[in-house]
N, C-alpha and C positions, 0 to 999 in steps of 0.2 A: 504494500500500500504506500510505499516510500513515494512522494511525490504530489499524493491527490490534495486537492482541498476539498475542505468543508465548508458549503452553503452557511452564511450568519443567519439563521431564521430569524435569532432574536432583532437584528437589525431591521430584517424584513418586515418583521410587523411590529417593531416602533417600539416595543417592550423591555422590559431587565430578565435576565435571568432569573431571577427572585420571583418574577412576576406570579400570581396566582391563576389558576385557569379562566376564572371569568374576566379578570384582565386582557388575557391571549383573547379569547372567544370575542370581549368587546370589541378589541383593536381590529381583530381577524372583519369582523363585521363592519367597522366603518370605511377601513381598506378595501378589501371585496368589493363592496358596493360603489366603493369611487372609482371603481376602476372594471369593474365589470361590463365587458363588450357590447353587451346589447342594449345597456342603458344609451348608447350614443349609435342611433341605427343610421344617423346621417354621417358617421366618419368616416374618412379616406380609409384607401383599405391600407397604408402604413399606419395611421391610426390606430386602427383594429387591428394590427400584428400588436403594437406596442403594448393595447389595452390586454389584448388574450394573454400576452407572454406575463406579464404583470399579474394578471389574476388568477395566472397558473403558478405562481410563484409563489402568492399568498396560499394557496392552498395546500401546496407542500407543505410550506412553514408550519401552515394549523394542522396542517395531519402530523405531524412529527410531534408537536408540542401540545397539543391536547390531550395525547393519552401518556398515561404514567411510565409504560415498559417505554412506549418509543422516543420519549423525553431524557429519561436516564440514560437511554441507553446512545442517544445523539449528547446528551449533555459529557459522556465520556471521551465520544471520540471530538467532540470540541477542543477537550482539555489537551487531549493527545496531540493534535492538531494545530494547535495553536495559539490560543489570544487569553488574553486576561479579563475576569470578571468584570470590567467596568462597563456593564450593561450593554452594551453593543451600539446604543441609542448614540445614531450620531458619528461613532467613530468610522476613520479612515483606515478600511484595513487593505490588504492588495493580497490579489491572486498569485500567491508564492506556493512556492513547493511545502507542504507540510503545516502549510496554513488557513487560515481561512478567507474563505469568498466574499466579496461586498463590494458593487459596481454600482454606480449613474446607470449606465445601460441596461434594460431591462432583458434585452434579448442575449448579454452575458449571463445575468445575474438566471435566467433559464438555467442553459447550456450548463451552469455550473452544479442547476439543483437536479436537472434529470442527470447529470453523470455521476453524480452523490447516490442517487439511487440505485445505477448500476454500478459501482465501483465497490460499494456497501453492501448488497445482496445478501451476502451472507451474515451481516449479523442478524440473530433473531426477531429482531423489532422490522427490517424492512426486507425487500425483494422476497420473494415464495412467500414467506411468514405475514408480510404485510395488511392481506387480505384476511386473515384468522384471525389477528389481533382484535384485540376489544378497540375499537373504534367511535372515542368520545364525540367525534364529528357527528354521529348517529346511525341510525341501521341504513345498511344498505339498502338500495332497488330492488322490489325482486326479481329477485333473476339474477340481479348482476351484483358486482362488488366495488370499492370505492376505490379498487386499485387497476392499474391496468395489468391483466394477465401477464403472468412470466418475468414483471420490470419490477413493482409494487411504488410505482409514482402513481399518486392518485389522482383521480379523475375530476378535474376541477366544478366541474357544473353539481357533482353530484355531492361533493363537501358543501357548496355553496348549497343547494338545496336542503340538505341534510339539517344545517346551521341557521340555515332561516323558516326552516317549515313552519313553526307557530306563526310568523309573519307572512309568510306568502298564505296560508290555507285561504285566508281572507281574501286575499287580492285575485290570486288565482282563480276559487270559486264565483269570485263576482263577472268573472272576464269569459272564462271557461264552460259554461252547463250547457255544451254543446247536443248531448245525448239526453237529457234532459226535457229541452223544449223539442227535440225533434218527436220525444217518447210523448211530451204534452197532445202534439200535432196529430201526430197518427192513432193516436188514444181516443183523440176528441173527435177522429173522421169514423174512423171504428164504431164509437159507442153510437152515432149519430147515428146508423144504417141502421145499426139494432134498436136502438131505446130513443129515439127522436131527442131533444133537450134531457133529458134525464140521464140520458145514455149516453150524450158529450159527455157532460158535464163529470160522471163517473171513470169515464176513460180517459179523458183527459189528466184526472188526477192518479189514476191507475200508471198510466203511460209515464206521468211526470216521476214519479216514484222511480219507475223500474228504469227510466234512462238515467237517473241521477246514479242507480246504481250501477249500470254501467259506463261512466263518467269517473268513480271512482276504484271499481274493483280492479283489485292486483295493481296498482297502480299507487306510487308515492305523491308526495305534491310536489317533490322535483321533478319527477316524471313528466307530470301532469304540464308543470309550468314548459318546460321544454318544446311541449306541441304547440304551443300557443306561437302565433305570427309573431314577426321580426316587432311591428309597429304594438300589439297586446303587451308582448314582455318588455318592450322600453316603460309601456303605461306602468304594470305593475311595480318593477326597480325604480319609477321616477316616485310612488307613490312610498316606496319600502324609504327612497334616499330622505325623505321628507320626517319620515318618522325616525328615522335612523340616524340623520346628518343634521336634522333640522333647517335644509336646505336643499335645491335643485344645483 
């Protein structure tokens, strides 16, 4: 391992070593969201590299630092690696052999954090093991995992949903009852052939039921948010940055 460095997390999300997790988790959340790509569906697409590599960065950081094993077990090769506890906030460090990472450039400060994952693999907290870990970010998708198979860099959209689910449910739902009003529709065309007014009116509410529930089943509210168009998910982030940043 003579030579690699190590990603600052702590610089990356603006925190101390010291920090407590709901410190990480706040910081992780007002970052995130400033910088989350689809919040600006009108930027150049070097814009959108910038914003993507950034918010994939941040999500490394929180995946490493919010859970216990995978914090100790990065807080070691920190020490191994190189830099002194004065919280990271701010400092100048440079990409030296057997030290650690921390760049202006966002599309460095990447490169440094997915080769941290593959370089790392083998200790227990990331690469194979990654995906088994307890995962304070929160339960995976189903189906799928918060890491990408075989690497264990996790998968930024799905930390980011994971992290904000109690806040998106609301937004999401408001923007989203796609299957819903469609189940309302053909519920209410339905009951009308059979029961005239009586028989909308009961399928309708029948229909709106059963599409609501296919609108949510096997389905997370990261998930959910993901389907929604370019112009819905900037609404919903401009709405989250409001409550979150107390600002557009």
């Amino acid at each position: 391992m003579t030579g690699q460095s190590v990603p600052d997390y702590y610089t990356l999300l603006g925190v101390k070593p010291s920090s407590s997790k709901e410190e990480i988790k706040s910081s992780y959340k007002r970052r995130s969201l400033s910088t989350h790509p689809d919040r600006f569906p009108n930027a150049s697409a070097s814009e959108r590299s910038t914003y993507t590599a950034r918010f994939q960065s941040l999500a490394d950081a929180y995946y490493v630092l919010s859970d216990d094993a995978r914090r100790a077990e990065y807080d070691t090769l920190r020490k191994e690696y190189g830099t002194s506890d004065d919280g990271g906030v701010g400092m100048d460090a440079q990409d030296v052999p057997g030290g650690m990472h921390w760049s202006d450039d966002p599309f460095e400060n990447q490169q440094s954090s997915k080769n941290f994952f593959e370089s790392f693999k083998g200790f227990a907290g990331f690469g194979a093991g990654a995906g088994a870990a307890n995962d304070q970010a929160g339960p995976s998708s189903a189906g799928s995992s918060t890491t990408n198979a075989g690497q264990g860099q996790p998968q930024a959209d799905q930390v980011f949903g994971s992290v904000f689910e109690e806040l998106l449910r609301p937004e999401v739902e408001r923007v989203a009852p796609i299957w819903k009003w469609v189940g309302s529709a053909s519920g209410a065309g339905l009951g009308f052939i059979i029961g005239n007014i009586p028989g909308l009116v009961a399928g309708a509410f029948v229909g709106n039921k059963l599409g609501a529930i296919r609108d949510a089943k096997g389905k997370s509210v990261g998930q959910v948010f993901m389907t929604l168009n370019t112009s819905q998910r900037a609404e919903v982030l401009k709405a989250l940055a409001v409550r979150v940043l107390g600002s557009i």
